[in-house]
N, C-alpha and C positions, 0 to 999 in steps of 0.2 A: 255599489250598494244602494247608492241613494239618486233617482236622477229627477231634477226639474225641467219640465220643457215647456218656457212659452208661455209661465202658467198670468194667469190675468184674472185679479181680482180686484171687483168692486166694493164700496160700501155707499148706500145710498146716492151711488153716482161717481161718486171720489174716488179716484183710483189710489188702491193700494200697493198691490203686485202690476205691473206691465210687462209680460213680455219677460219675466224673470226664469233664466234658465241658469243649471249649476250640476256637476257632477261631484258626488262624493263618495270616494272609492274605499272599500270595507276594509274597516279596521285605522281608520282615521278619526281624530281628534278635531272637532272644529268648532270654533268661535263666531258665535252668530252676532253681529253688532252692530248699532244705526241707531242714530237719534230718537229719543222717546217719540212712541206716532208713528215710525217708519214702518212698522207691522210687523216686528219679531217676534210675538206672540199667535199675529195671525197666523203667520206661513206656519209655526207652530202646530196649529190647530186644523188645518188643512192638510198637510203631511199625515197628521192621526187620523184626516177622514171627519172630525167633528166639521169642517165647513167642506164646502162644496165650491170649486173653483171656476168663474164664469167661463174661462177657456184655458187651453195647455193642459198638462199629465203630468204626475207623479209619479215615478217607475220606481217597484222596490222589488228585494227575490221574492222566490213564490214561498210561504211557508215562515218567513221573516218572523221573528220576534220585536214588539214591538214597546220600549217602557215611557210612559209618561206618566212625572206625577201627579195624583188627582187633586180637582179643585178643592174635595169633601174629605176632611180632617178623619182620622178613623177614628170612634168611639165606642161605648158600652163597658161592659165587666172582664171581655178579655184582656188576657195581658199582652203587655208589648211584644214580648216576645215570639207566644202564641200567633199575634195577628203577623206578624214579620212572616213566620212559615207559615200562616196557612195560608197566602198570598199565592207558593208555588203549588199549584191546584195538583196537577200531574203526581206529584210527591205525595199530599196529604190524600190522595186519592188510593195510591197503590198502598201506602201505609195500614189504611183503613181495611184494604183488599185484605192485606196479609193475614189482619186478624179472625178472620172467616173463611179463609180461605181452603179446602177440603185436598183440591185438584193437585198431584203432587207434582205435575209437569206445570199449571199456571203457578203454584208455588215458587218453583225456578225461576217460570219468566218474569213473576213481580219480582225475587230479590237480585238477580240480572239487571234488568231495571233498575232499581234502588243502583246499585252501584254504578250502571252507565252515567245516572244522574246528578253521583255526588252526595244521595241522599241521608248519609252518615254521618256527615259533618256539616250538614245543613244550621242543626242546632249553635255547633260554635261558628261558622259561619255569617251568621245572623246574629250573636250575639256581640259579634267582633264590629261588624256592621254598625249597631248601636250606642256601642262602648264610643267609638271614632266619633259618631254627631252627639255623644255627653251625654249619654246614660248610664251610669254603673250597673252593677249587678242587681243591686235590689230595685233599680226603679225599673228593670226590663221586668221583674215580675211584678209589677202592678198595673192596675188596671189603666186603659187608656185613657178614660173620663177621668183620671187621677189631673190629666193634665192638662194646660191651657191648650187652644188655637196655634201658636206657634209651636208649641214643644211637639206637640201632636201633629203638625207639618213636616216637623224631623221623621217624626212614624210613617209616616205616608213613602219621604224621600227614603229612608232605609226597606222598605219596600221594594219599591224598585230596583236598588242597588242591589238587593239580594237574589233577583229573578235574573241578571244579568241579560237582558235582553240586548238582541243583536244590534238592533236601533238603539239606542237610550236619549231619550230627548229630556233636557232640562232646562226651567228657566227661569231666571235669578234664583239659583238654587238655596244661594247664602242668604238672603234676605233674612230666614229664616235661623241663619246659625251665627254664633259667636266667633271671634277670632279662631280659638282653638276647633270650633268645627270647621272652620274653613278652608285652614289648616291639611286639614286630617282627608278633608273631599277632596282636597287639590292632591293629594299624594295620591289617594285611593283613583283618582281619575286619570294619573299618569299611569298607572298599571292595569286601567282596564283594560278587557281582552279583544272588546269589539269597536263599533262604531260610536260616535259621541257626539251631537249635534246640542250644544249649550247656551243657551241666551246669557250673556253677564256684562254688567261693567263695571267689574274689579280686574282691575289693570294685572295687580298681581298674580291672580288664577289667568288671566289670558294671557300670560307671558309665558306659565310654568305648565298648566295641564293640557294644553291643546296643541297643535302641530301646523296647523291653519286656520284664516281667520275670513268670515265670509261674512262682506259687508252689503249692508241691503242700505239704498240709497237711491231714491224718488222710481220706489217704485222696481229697481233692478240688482241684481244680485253679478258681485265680484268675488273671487278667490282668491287668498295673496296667500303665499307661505310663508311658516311661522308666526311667533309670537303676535300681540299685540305690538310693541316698541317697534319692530320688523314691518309692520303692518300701515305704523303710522307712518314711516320714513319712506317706505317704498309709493305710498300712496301721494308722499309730498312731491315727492322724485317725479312722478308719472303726471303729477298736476303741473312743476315746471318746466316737464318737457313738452303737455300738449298746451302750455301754455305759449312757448316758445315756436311750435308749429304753427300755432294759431296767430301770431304776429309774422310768423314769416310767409304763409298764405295771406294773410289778408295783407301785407303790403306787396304779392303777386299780385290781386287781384285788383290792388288800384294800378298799379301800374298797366294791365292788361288792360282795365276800363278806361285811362287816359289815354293808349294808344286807340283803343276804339271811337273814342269822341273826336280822336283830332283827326283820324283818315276814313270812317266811313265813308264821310261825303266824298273823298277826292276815289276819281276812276281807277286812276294807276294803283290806290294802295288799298281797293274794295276789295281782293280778293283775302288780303292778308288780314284787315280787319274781320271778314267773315269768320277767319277761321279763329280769328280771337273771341269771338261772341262765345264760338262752341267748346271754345275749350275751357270759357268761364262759366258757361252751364254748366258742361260732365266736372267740373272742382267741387267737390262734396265740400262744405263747410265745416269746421272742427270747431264742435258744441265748447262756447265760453265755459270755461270751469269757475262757479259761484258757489264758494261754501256758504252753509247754512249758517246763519247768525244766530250765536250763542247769547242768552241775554245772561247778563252780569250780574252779580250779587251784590248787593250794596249792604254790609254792617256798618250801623254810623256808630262811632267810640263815644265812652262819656264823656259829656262837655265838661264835668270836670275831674279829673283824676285824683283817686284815693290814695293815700301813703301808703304803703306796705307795712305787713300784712293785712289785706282787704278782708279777711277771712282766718280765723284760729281755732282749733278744734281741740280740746285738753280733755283730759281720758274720755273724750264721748264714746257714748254709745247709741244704738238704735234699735229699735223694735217696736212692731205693732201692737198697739194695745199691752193689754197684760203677755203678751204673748216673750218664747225667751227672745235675746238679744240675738239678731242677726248680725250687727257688726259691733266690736267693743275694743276698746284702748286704743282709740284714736286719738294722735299727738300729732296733727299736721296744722302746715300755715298753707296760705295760697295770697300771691302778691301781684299786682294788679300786673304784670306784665305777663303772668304765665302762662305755659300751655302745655298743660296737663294732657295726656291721655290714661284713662283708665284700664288697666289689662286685665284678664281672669274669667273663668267659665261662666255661660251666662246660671245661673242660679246661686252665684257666690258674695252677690249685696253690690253689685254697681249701682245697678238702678235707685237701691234704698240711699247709697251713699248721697247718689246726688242729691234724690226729695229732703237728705239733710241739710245737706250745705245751702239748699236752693229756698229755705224754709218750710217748705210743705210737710216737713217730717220733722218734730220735735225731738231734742235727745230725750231720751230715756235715762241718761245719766251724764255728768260731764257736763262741759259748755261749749258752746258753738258761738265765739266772738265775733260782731264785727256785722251780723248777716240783716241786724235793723237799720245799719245806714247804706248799703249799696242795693242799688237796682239788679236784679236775677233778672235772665232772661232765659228760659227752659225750654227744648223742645226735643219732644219727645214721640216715637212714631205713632202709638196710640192716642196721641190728639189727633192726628189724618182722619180717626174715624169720627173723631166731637167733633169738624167741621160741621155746620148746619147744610144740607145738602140744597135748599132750595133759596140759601143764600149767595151771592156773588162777592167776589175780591170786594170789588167797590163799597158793597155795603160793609163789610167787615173795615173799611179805610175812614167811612161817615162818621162808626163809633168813635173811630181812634180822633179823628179831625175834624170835630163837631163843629168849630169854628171857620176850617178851611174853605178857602174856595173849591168848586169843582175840579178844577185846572193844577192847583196845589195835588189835590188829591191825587187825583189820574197821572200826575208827574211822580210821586210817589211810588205808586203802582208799579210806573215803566221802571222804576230802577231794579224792580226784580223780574222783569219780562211781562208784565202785563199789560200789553197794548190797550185800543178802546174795546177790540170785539172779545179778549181775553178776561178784562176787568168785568165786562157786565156776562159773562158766562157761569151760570149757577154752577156750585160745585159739585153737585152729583155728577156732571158732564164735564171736568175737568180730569184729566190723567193724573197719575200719584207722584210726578214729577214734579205738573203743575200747585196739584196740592201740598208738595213740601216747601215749594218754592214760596206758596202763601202762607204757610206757617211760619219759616223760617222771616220773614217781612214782618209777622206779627208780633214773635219772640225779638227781636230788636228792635222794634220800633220804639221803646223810651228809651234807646241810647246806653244800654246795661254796664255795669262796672265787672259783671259775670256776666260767662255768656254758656251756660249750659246746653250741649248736644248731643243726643243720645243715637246713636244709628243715623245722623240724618241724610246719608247718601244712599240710602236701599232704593229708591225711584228714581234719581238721578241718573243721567247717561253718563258715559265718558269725560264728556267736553264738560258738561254740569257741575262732574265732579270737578274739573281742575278749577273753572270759573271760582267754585268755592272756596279752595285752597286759596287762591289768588287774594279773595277777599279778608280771610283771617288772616296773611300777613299783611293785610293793610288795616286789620282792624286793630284799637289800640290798646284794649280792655282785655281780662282775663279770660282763658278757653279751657272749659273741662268738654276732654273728648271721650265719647266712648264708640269704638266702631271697632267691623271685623274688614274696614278697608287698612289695608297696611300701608298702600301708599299714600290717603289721607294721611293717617296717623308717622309717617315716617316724616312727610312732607309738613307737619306743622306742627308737632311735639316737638318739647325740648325737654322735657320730664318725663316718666313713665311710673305709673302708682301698679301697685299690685294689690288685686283685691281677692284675698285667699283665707284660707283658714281663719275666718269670720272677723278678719281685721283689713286694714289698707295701710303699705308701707310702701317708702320710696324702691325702686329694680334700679339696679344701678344698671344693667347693660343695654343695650339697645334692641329695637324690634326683632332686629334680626338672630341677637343670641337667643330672644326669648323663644322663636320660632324653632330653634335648636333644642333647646330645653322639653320645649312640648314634643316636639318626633321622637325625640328619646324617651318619654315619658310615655308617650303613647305606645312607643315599640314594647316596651316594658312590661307594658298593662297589656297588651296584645300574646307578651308570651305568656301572661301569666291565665288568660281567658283561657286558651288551647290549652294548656297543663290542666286546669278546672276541668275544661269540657274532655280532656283526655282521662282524665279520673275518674271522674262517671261512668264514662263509657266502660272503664275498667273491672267498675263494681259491677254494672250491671251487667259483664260479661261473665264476671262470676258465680252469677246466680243460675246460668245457663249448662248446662248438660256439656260433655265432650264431645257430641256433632256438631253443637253449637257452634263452641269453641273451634274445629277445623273450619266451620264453615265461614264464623271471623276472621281467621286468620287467611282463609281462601280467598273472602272479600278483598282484604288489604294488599292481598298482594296482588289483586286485580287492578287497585289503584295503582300500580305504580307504572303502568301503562301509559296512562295520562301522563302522570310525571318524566316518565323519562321522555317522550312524545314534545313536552315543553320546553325540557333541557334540550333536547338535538334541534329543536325550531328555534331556538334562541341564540345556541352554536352558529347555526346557520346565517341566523340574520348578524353575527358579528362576524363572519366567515367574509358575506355580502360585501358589508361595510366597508370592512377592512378593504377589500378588494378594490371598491369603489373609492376610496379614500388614495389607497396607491396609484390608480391614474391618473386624479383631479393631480395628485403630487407631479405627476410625470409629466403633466400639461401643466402645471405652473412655474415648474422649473424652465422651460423654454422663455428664456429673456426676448425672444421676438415678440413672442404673442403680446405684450403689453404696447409694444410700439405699432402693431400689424393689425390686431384685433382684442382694443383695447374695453372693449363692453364686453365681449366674451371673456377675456383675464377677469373683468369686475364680475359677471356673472357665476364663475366657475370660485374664486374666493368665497361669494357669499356660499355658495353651495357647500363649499367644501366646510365650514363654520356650522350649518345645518348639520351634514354627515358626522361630524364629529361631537355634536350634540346628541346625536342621533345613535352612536356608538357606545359612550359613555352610559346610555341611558339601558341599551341590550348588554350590555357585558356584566351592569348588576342586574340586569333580569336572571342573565347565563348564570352569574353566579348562586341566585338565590335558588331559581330552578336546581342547578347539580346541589345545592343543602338539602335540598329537600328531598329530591329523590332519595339520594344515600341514607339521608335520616329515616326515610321510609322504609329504603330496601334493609336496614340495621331492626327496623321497627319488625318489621315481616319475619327475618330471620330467627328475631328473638322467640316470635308467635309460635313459629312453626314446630 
């Protein structure tokens, strides 16, 4: 599907891409990952054709489909839903046809068309789409200007996901969405039909939606199968065994240059020394493996520790202005040891919760104990953009350390990765990694008794993220979290608030039932979208004459074509499986192999743990497929 050869790209000199070459074969899942800087965005953008590569090729089919979401949020008076279809051109095009259309033979080939396309179910299609990234019903019909930058990022990404392009490029798709969208993308992206090439670093979605994971690193591109976890382990493996090559060469080759030192000179042993010269040439050296140093997070705890509860909240309530109450009958405490995370769809009052507790948001009713004697410390991803752009780390460290030496300062800095040439680098020309990494330094710098965190791992790599983790169990002050990283939040909560039905109460269960809770809830709301969108269709078949009608019900049973088409591919591919699963069996039951060829037993185990994930995963494909055909073929019958 997809092939890179050799491609080599510069930026004013610095190399990005070298030499980076990778095949990704259609109808794969893959996880695109590497250190903030390492150009996963670029290759990104060169793939699409927006940059131009100084050397190498990009090979894709002739005719390809290709989705990437735009930089440019979509705006004006249309509605959501509207802008969702009229994305698929091809569609809103023949639709347009149909209503003028005279010819009674192109009349056929447009509504032909329409159903080769799928074009009937476009509408619930697209609205299901939406519902998944947290828009209900009434906000798909309103206008897009209705809503911010982020929410209208989600418009953009349900776009795409609704053209189903063969290619689908995405990256940091979640940035943008809440727990529960992310949730919703990570299922939706294990049952897509085609190719999937993803930038992320949520550990979570690279564990569960993808199949392989392709790491770009100084410049060159690797492939490892499966997961993230898979990824990281096989990668440590391959680092201790070229590390281990690499000591057992280079003490060949002293030993070969000590036989060369002590017999060139003698007659009798020049010949044999000669041939040790040459044989220390043609020894290709095996490149030292240097991982990239991750700088640390440093939260310093308050110097002095509050009693519990730090924080009491008795029937509060909140809202702007005269405006109604967003959140009310709030009865919680928060005691300096804890660590909160926040759960709940983003438009359901997290945000407001915190600007309460954090002071910036007065109750509206109720009282909020305790928040005039502790130090808050907030951050929030919409300060990235109130950085002064044409300010540097350093000067933002001056104000805090007016008294400081230089040296004091700049030590400072380094504890959250700001070197000398990092610290005097203005921040318009700082990455959003870098930039969180300076927020986050700034929100703790007095030492806070709270420590308020809203999203703060959206520009954070992988390693960034765990450095974090690392740091709030060693920080010693209260944590309110709010992310749609699950493995922050699993990794450093010990509480879970739910913030729902315009209040916040303690979840008694864990991340993980909540994540149960939402795919059922979703599945729910998904049947009930279809039943909607099937009632419509109902009515407004009604209105239609009786050729209409045959020629509906002609449609639908042309659908089941497709359907059945997916059920026997899906048979098939658990037919495969199985198959392939019976002989890994057949070769692992031979007790030689582990003594005879004991990396192939290792090799054929992991494989067979893949297949079997891999099985589990088409046999509810099989099944969902045969529901739907039958429900179709029952649907058709009744029509006809």
């Amino acid at each position: 599907m997809l092939h890179i050869n050799d491609l080599v790209f510069r930026i004013a000199g610095k190399p990005i891409l070298e030499g980076a070459t990778v095949a990704i074969p259609a109808g794969h899942k893959v996880g695109l990952v590497g250190r903030n800087g390492a150009g996963k965005t670029t290759l990104l953008r060169l793939i699409t054709g927006e940059l131009a590569a100084d050397s190498g090729s990009i090979g894709l089919p002739r005719n390809h489909r290709m989705g990437y979401v735009a930089q440019e949020a979509p705006g004006g008076e249309i509605s959501l839903i509207d802008w969702v279809l009229s994305t698929d051109a091809e569609r809103a095009a023949l639709l347009a046809e149909a209503e003028t259309a005279t010819d009674p033979h192109r009349i056929a080939e447009i509504q032909i068309r329409l159903i080769d396309i799928d074009a009937h179910s476009a509408p619930a299609r697209a609205a299901q789409i939406l519902a998944g990234l947290g828009f209900d019903e009434a906000a798909q019909r309103q206008p897009c200007r209705a809503f911010s930058g982020g929410w209208r990022m989600r418009v953009a990404l349900a776009s795409v996901l609704f053209l189903e392009p063969e290619l689908l490029l995405l990256d940091e798709p979640t940035n943008y969405l809440d727990l529960e969208g992310t949730l919703w993308l990570e299922s939706y992206l294990r049952s897509y039909p085609h190719t999937v090439l993803i930038v992320s670093h949520d550990r979570d979605l690279l564990n569960s939606a993808v199949s392989s994971i392709l790491h770009l690193e100084r410049g060159r591109l690797t492939l490892y199968s499966g997961g993230y976890d898979t990824f990281e382990e096989t990668r440590r493996e391959r680092q201790r065994l070229e590390m281990k090559l690499k000591k057992k060469q280079d003490d060949e080759r002293r030993r070969i240059q000590v036989f060369i030192d002590r017999f060139k000179a003698k007659a009798t042993k020049a010949r044999q020394a000669q041939s040790r010269v040459k044989a220390l040439a043609k020894m290709q050296p095996i490149a030292e493996q240097v991982d990239e140093h991750v700088a640390p997070f440093l939260l310093p705890s308050p110097e002095k520790l509050i009693a519990s509860p730090i924080l009491r909240l008795e029937a509060a309530a909140a809202s702007y202005g005269d405006g109604p109450a967003i959140l009310s009958n709030l009865d919680l405490r928060i005691d300096q040891d804890d660590r909160i995370a926040l759960l709940g769809q983003n438009g359901n009052g997290k945000s407001t919760f915190a600007k309460l507790i954090s002071g910036k948001l007065a109750p509206s009713h109720g009282r909020v104990l305790g928040a005039a004697r502790i130090e808050v410390g907030y951050f929030a991803q919409h300060q990235l953009d109130e950085l002064n752009p044409q300010r540097t780390p350093y000067d933002y460290m001056v104000d805090l350390m007016a008294e400081a030496t230089e040296a004091q300062r700049r030590t400072r800095l380094g504890t959250f990765g700001f070197g000398i040439e990092k610290a005097d680098t203005k921040c318009a020309n700082l990455s959003g990694g870098e930039k969180a990494r300076l927020l986050l330094a700034l929100t703790a710098f007095h030492k806070p008794h709270l420590l308020i965190l809203d999203e703060p791992t959206n520009h954070l790599d992988v390693d960034s993220r765990e450095a974090l983790i690392h740091a709030l169990m060693a920080y010693e002050g209260a944590v309110i979290l709010i992310s749609h990283d699950r493995h922050l939040v699993a990794a450093t909560a010990d509480r879970l608030w739910l913030v729902k039905n315009g209040t916040v109460k303690n979840y008694d269960g864990d991340i993980d039932s909540y994540r149960a809770e939402l795919l059922a809830e979703r599945g729910a709301r998904s049947r009930g979208n279809e039943a909607a969108a099937a009632t419509a269709e109902a009515q407004r078949t009604g209105s239609q004459n009786r050729a209409d009608q045959r020629r509906a019900a002609a449609e639908r049973r042309a659908e089941l074509a497709p359907l059945k088409k997916a059920m026997d591919t899906a048979e098939k591919t658990v037919t495969r499986l199985m198959s392939e699963l019976g002989k890994l069996d057949a070769l692992l039951a031979d007790g030689d192999l582990y003594v005879q060829q004991p990396e192939r037993a290792q090799k054929a185990v992991i494989t067979r743990g893949q297949l079997a994930k891999q099985l589990e995963t088409a046999e509810e494909e099989w099944l969902l497929a045969g529901e739907a055909y039958e429900q179709a073929n029952a649907d058709a019958e009744r029509d006809i």
